[in-house]
N, CA, C and O atoms as a CHARMM CRD file, in Angstrom:
* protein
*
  320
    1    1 UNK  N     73.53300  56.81900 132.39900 PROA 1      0.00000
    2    1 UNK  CA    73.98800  57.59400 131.26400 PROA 1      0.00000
    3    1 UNK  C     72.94700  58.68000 131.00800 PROA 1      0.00000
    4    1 UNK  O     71.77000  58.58700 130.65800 PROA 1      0.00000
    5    2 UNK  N     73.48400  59.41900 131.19900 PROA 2      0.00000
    6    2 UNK  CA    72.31800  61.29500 130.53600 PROA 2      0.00000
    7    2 UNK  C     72.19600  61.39900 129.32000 PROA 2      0.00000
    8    2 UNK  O     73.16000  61.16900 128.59000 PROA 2      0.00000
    9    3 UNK  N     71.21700  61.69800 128.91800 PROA 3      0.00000
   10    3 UNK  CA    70.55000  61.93300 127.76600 PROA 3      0.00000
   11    3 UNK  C     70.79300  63.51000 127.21200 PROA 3      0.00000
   12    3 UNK  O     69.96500  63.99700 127.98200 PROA 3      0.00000
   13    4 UNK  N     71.20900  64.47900 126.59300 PROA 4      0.00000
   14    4 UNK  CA    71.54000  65.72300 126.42400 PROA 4      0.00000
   15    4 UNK  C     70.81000  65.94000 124.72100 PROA 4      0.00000
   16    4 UNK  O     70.93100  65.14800 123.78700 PROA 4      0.00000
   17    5 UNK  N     70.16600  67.06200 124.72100 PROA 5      0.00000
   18    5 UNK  CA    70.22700  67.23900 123.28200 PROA 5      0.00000
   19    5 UNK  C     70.96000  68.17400 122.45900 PROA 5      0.00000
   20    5 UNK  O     71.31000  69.29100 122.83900 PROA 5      0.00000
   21    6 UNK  N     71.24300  67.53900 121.00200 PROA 6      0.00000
   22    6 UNK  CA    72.46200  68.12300 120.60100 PROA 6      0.00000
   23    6 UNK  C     72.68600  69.77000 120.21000 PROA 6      0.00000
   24    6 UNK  O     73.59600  70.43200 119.71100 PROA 6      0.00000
   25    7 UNK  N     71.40600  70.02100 120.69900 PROA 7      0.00000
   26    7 UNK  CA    71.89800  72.02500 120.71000 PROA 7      0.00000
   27    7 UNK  C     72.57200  72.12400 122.13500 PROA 7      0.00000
   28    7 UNK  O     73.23900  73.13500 122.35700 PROA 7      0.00000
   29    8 UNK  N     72.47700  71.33900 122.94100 PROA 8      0.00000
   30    8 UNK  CA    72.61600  71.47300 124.42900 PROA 8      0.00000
   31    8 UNK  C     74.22600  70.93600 124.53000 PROA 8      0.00000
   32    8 UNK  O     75.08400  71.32200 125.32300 PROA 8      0.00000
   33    9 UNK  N     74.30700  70.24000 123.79900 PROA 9      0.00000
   34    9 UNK  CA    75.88900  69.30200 123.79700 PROA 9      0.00000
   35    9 UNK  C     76.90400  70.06100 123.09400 PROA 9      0.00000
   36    9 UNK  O     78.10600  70.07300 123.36100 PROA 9      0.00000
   37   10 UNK  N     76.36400  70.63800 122.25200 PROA 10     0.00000
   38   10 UNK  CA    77.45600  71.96600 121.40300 PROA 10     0.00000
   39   10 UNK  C     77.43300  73.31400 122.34100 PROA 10     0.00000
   40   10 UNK  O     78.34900  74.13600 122.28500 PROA 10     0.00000
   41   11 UNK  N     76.63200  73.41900 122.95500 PROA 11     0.00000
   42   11 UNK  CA    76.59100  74.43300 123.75800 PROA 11     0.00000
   43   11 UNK  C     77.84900  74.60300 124.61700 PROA 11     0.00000
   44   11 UNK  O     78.63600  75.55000 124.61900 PROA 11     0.00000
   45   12 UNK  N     77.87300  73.22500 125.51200 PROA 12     0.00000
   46   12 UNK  CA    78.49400  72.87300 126.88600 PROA 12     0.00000
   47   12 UNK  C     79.31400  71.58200 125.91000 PROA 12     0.00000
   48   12 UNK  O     78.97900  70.44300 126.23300 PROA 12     0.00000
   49   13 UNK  N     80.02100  71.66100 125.12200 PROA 13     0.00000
   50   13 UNK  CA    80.80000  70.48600 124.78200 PROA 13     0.00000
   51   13 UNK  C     82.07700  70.16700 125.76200 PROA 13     0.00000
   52   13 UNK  O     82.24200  69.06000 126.27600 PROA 13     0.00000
   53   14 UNK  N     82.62900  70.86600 125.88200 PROA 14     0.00000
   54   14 UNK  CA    83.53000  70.99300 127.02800 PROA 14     0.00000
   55   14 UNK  C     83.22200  70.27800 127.94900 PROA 14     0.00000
   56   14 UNK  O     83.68100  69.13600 127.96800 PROA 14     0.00000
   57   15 UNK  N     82.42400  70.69200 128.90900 PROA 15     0.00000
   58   15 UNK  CA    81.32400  69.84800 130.29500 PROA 15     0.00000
   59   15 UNK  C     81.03200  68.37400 129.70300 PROA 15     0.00000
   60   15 UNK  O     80.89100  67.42700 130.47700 PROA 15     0.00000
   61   16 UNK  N     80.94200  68.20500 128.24400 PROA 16     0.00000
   62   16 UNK  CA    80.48700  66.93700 128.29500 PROA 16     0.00000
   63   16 UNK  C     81.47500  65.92500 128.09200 PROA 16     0.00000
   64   16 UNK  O     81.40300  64.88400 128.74500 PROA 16     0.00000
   65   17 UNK  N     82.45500  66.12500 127.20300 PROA 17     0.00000
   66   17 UNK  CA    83.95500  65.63300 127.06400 PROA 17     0.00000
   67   17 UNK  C     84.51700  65.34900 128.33100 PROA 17     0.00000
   68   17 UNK  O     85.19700  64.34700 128.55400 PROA 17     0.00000
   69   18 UNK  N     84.15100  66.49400 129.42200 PROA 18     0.00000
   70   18 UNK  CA    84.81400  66.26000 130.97600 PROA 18     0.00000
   71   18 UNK  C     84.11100  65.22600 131.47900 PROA 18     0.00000
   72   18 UNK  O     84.59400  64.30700 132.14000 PROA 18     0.00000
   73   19 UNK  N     82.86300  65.37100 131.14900 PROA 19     0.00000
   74   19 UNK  CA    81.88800  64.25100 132.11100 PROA 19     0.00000
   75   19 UNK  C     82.50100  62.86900 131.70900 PROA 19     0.00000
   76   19 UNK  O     83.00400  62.03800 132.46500 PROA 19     0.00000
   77   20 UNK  N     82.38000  62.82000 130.63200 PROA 20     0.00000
   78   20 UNK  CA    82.78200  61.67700 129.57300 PROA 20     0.00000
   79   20 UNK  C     84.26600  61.24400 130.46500 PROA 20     0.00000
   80   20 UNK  O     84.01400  60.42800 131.35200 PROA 20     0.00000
   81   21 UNK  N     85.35900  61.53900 130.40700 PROA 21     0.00000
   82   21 UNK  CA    86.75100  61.33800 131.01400 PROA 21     0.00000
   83   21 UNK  C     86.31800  61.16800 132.72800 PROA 21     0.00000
   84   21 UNK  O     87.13400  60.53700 133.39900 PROA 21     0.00000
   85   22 UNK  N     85.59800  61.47800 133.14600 PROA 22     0.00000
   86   22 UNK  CA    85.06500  60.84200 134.60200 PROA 22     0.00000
   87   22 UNK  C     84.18500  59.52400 134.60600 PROA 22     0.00000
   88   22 UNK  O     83.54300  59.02200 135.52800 PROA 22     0.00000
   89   23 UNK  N     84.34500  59.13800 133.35700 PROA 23     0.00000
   90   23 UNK  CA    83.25100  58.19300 133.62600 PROA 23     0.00000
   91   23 UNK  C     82.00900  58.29400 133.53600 PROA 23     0.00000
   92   23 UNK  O     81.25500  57.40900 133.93800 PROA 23     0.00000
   93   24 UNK  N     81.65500  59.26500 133.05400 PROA 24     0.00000
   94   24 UNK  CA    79.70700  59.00100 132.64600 PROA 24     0.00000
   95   24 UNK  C     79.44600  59.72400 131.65800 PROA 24     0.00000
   96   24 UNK  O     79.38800  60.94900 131.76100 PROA 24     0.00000
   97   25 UNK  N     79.26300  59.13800 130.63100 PROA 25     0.00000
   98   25 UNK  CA    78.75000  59.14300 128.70000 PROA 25     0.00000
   99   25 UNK  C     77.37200  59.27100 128.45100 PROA 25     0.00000
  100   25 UNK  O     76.44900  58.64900 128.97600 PROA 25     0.00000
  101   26 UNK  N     77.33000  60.35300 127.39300 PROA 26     0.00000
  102   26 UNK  CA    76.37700  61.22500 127.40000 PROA 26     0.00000
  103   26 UNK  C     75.78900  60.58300 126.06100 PROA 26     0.00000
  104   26 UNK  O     76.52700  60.31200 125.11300 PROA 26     0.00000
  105   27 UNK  N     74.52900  60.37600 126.04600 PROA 27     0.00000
  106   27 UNK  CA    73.61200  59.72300 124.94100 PROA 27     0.00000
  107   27 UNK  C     73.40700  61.21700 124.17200 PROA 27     0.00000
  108   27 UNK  O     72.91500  62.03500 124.94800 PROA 27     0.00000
  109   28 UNK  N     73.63400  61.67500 123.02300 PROA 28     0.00000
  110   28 UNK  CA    73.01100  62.88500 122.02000 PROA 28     0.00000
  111   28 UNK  C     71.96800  62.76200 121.58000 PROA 28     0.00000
  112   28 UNK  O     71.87600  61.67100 121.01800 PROA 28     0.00000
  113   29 UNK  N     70.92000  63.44200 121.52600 PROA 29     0.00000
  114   29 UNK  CA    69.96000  63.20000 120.99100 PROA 29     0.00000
  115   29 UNK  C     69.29500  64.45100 120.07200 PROA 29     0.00000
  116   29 UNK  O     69.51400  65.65900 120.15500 PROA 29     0.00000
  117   30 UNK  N     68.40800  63.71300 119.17100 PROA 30     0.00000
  118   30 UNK  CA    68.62300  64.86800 118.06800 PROA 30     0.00000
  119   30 UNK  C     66.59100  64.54600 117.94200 PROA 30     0.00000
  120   30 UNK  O     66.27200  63.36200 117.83300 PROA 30     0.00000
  121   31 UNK  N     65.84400  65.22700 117.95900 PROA 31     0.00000
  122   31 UNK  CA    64.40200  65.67100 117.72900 PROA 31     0.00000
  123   31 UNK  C     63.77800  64.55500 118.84500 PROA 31     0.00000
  124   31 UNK  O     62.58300  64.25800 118.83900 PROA 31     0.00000
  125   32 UNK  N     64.66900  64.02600 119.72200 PROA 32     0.00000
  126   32 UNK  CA    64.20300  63.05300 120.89000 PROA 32     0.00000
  127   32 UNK  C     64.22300  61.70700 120.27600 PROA 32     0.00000
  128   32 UNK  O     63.47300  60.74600 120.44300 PROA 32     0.00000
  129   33 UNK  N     65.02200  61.83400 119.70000 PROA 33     0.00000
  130   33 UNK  CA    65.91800  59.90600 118.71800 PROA 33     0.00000
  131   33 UNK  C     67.50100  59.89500 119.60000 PROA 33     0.00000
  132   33 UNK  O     68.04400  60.99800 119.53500 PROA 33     0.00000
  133   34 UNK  N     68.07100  59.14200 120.16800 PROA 34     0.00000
  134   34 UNK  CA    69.13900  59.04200 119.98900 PROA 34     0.00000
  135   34 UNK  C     70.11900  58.86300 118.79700 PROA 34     0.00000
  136   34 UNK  O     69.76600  58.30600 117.75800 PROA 34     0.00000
  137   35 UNK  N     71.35800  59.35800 118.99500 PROA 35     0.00000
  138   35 UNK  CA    72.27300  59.91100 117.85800 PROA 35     0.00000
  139   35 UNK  C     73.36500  59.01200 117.66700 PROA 35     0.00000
  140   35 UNK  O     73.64500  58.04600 116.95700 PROA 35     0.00000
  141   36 UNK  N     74.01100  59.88400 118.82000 PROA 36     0.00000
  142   36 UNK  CA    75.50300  59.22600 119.14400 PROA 36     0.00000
  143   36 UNK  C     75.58100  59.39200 120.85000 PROA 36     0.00000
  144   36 UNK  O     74.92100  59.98900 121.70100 PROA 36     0.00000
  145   37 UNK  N     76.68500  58.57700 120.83700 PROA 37     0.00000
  146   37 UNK  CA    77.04300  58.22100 122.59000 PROA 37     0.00000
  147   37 UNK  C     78.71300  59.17000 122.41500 PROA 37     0.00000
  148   37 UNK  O     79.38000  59.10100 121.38300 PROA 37     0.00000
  149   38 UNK  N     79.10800  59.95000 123.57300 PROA 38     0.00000
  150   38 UNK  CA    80.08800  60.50700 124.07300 PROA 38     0.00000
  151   38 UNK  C     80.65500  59.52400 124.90000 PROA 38     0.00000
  152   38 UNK  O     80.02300  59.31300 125.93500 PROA 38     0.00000
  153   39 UNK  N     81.73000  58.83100 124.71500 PROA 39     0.00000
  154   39 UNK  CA    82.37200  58.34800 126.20900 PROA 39     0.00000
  155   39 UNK  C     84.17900  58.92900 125.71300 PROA 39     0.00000
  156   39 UNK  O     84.46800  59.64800 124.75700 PROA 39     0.00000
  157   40 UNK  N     84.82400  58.51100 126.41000 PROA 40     0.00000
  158   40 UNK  CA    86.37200  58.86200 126.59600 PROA 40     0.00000
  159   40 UNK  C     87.17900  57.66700 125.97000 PROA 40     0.00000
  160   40 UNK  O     86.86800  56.47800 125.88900 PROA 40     0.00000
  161   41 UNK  N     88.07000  58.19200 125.63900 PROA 41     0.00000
  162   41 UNK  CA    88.66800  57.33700 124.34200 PROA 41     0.00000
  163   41 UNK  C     89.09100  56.13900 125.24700 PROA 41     0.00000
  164   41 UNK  O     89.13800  54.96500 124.88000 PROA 41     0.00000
  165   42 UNK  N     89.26800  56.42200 125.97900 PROA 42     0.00000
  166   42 UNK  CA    89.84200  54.98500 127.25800 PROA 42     0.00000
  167   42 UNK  C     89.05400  53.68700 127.11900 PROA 42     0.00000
  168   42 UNK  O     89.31300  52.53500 126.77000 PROA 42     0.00000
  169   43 UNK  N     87.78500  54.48400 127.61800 PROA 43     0.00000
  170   43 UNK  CA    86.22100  53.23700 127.40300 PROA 43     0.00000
  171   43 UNK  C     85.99300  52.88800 125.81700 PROA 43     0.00000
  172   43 UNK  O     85.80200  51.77100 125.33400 PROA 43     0.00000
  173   44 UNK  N     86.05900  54.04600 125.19400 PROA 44     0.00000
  174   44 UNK  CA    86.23100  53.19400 123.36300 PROA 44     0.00000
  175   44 UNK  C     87.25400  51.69400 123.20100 PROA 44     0.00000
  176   44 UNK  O     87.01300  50.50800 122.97100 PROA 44     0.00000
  177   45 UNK  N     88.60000  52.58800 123.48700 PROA 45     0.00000
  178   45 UNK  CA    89.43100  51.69200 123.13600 PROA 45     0.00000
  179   45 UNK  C     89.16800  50.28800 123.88300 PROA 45     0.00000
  180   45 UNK  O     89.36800  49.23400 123.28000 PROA 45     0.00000
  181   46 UNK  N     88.74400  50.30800 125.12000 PROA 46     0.00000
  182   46 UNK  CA    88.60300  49.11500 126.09300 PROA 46     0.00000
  183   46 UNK  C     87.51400  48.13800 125.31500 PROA 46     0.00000
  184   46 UNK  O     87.66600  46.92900 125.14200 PROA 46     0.00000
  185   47 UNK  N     86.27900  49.00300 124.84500 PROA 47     0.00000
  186   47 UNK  CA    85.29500  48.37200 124.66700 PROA 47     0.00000
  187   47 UNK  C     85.48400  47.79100 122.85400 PROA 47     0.00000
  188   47 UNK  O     84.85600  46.85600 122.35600 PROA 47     0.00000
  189   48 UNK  N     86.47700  48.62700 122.17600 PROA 48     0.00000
  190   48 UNK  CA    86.47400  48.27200 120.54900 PROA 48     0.00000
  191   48 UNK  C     87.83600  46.87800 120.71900 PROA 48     0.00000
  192   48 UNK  O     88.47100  46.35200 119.80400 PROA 48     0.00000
  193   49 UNK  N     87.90800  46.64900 121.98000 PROA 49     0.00000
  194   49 UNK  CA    89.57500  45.45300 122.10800 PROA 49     0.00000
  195   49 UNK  C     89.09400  44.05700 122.55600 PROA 49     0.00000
  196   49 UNK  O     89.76400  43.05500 122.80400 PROA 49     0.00000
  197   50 UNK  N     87.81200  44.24100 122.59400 PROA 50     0.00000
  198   50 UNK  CA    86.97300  42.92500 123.06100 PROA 50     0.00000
  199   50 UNK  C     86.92400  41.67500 122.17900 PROA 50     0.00000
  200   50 UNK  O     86.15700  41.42500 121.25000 PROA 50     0.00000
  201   51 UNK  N     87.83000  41.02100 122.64100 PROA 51     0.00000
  202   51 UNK  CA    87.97200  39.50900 121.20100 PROA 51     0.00000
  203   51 UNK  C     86.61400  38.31300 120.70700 PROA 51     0.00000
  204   51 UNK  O     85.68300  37.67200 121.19400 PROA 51     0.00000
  205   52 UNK  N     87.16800  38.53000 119.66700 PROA 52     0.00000
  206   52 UNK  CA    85.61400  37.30200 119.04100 PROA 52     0.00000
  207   52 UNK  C     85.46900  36.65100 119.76600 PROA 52     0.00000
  208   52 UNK  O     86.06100  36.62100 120.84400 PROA 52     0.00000
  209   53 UNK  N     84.50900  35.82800 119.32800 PROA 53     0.00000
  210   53 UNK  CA    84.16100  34.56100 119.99900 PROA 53     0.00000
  211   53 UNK  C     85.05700  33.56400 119.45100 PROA 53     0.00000
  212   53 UNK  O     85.40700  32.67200 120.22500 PROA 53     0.00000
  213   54 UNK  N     85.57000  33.54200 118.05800 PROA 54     0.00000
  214   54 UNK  CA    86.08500  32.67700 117.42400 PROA 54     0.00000
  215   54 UNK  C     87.39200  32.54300 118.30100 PROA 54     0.00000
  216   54 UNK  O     87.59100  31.47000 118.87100 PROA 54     0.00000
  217   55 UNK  N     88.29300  33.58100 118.43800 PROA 55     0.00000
  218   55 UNK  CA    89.55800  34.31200 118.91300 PROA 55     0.00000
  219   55 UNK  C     89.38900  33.50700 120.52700 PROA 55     0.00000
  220   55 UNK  O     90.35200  32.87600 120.96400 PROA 55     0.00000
  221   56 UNK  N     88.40400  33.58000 121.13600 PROA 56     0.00000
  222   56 UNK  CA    88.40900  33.43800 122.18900 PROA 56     0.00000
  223   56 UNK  C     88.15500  31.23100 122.65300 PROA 56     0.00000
  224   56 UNK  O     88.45100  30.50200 123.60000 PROA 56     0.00000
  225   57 UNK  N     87.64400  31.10300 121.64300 PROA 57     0.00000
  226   57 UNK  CA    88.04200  29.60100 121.15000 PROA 57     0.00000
  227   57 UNK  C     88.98300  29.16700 120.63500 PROA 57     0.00000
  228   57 UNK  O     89.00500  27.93900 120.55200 PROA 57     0.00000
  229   58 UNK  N     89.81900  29.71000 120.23200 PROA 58     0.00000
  230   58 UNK  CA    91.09200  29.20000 119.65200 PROA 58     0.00000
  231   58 UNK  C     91.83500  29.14400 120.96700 PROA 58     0.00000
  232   58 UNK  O     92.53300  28.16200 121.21800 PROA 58     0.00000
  233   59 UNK  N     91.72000  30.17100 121.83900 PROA 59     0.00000
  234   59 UNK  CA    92.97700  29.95300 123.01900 PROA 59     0.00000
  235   59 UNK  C     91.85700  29.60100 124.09000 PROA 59     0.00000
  236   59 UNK  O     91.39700  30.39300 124.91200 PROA 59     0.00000
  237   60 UNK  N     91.61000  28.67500 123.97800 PROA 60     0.00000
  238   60 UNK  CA    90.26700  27.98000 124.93600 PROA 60     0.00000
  239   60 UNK  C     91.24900  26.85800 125.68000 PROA 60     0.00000
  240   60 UNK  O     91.35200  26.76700 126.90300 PROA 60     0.00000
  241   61 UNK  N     91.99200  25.97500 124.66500 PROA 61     0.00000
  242   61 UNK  CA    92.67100  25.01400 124.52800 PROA 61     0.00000
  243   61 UNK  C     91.97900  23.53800 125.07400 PROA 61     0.00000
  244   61 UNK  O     92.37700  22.66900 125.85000 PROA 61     0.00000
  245   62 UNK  N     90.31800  23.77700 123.98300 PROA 62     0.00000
  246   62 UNK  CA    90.09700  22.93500 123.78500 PROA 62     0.00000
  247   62 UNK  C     90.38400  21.90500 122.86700 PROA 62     0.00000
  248   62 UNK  O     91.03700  22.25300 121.88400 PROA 62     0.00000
  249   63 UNK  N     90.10600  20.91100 122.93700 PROA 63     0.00000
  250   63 UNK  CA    90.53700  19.67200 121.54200 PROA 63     0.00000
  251   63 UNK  C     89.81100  19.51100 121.04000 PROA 63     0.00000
  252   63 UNK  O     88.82800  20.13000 121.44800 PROA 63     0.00000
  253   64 UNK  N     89.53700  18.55100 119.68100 PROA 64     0.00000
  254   64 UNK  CA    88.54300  18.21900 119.07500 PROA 64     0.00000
  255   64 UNK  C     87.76500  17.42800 119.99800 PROA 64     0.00000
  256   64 UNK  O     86.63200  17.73900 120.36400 PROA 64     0.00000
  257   65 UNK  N     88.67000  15.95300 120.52500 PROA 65     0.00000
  258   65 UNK  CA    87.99000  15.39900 121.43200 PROA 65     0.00000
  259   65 UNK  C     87.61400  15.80900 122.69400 PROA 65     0.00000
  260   65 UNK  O     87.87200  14.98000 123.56600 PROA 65     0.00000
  261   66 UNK  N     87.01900  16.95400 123.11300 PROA 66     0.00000
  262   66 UNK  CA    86.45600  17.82100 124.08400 PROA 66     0.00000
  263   66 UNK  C     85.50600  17.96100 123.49300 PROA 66     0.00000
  264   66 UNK  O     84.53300  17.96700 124.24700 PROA 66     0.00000
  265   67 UNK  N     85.25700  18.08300 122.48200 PROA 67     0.00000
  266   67 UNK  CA    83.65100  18.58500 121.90700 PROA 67     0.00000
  267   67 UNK  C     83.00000  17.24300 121.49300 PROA 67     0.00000
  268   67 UNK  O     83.46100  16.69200 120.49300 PROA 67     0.00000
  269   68 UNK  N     81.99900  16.67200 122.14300 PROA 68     0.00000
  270   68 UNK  CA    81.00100  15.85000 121.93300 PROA 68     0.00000
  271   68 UNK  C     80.53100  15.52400 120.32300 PROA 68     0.00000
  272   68 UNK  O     80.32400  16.39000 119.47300 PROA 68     0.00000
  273   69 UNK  N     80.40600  13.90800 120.10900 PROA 69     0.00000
  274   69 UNK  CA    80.26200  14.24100 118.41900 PROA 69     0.00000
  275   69 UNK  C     78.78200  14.06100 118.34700 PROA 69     0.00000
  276   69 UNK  O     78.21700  13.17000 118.98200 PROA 69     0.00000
  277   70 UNK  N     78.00000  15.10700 117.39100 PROA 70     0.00000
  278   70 UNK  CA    77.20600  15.28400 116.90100 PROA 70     0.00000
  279   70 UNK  C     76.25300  13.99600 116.57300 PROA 70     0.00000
  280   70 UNK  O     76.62400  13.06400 115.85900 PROA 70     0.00000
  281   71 UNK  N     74.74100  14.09200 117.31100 PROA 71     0.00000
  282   71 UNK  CA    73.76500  13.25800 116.53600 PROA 71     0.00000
  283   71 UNK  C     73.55300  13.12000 115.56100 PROA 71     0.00000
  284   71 UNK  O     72.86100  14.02500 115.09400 PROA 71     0.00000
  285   72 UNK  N     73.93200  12.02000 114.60400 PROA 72     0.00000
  286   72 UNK  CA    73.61600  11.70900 113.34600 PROA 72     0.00000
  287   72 UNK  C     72.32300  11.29000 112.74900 PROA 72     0.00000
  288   72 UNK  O     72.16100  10.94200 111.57900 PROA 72     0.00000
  289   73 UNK  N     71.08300  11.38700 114.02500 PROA 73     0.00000
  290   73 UNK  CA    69.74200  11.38000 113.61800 PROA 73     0.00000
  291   73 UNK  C     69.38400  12.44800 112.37500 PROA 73     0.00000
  292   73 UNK  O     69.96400  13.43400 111.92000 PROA 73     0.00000
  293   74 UNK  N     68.26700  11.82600 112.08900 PROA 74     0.00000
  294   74 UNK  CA    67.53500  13.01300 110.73200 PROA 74     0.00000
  295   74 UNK  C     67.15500  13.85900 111.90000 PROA 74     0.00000
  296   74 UNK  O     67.17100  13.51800 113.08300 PROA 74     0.00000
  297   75 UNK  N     66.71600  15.32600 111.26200 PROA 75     0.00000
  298   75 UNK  CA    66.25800  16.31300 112.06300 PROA 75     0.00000
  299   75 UNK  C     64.58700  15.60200 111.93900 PROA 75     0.00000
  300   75 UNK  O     64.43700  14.80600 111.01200 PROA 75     0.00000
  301   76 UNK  N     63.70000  15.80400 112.59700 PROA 76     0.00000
  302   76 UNK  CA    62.56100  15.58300 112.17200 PROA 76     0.00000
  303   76 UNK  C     61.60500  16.42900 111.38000 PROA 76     0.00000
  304   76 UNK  O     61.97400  17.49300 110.88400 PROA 76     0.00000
  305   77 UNK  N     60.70500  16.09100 111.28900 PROA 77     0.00000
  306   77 UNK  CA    59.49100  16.31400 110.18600 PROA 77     0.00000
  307   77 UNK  C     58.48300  17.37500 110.89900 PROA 77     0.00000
  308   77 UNK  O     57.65500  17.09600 111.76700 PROA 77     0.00000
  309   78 UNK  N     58.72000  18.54500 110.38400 PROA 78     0.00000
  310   78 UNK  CA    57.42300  19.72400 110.76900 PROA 78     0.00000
  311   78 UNK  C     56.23900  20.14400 110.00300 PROA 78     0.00000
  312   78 UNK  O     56.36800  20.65100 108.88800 PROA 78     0.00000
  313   79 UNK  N     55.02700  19.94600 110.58300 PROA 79     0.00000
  314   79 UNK  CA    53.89600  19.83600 109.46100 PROA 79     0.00000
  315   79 UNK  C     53.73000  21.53300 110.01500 PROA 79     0.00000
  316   79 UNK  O     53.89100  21.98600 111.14800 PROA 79     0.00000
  317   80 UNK  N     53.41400  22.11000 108.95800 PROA 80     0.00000
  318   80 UNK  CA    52.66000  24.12800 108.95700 PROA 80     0.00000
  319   80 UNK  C     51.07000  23.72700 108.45300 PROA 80     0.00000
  320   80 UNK  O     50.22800  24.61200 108.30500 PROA 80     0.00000
């Protein structure tokens, strides 16, 4: 991923939007901090459709009795 700074990215926005739709997303950077990331709405959408963890346990189609039951020991004793 290229690093561009953002007088350079308004300059050539065009070039970078294109780069972006080929596949390689441009990091903005503003006094040498990163800003914002350019990618193509394709890779957004792909990457903002990624399911919880919770979501992804529910259709696991595990059971309760699949999950091991819990030690009922005390936790132990930490001296500081």
């Amino acid at each position: 991923m290229r690093e561009i700074q953002l007088r350079d990215a308004k300059a050539t926005l065009s070039a970078v939007v294109d780069d972006a739709l080929r596949g390689e997303p441009s990091i903005i950077t503003r006094h040498g901090e990163p800003e914002a990331v350019v990618l193509s709405f394709a890779e957004w959408k792909r990457l903002s459709t990624v399911p919880s963890f919770g979501a992804l346990l529910a259709v696991s189609g595990l059971r309760d009795e699949d999950v091991p039951e819990r030690d009922g020991a005390p936790l132990r004793d930490l001296e500081f």
